[in-house]
N, C-alpha and C positions, 0 to 999 in steps of 0.2 A: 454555441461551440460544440461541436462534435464532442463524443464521449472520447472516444482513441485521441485526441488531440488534445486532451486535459487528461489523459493516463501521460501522454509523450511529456506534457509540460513538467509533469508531477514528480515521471520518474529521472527524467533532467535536473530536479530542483536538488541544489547542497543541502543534505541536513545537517551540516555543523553549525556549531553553536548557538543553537536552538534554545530558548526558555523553554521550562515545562509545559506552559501554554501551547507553546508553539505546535511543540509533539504534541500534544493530546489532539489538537486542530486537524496537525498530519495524518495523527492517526483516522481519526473519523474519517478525512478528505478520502483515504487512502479505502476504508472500508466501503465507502458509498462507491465509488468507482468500481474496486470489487463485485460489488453486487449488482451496478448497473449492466457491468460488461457481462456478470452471468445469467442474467435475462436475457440477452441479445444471444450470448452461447446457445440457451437451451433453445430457442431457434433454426439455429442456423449450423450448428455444432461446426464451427472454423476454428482449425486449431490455433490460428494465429492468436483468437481472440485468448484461449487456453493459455497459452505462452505471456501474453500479458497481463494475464492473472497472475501466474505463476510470478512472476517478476513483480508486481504490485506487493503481492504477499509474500514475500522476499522482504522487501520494501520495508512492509508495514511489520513483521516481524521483530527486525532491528529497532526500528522506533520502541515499539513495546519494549523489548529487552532494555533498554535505556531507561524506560518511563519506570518500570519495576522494578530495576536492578535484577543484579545475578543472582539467583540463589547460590546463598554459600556452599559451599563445597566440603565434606566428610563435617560439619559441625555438628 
């Protein structure tokens, strides 16, 4: 399968009500994509490919926020 067509699967997928499992899985999926599509950037430097980076680590971001909680706030 195409890399871009398992970012589209990825970024299409609900993450609600996920196990922690799940997310941690998410996560990884999410980072390897990352770093697949930025090997093929530093190639070819397409922004498109930029843009769903951008959006993967968007992505992968909120999982983590999830996976570690918030940090408290003025404690």
């Amino acid at each position: 399968m195409d890399i871009l067509e398992e970012a589209t699967i990825f970024e299409e997928t609900k993450m609600t009500h996920m196990s922690t499992s799940d997310r941690v899985t998410a996560s990884r999926e999410a980072k390897r994509l990352i770093l697949e599509i930025n090997e093929i950037y530093k190639k070819t430097q397409d922004a498109n490919l930029m843009d769903v980076m951008k959006r993967l680590t968007a992505k992968k971001k909120r999982i983590d926020i999830r996976l570690k909680g918030r940090p408290n706030s003025g404690i």
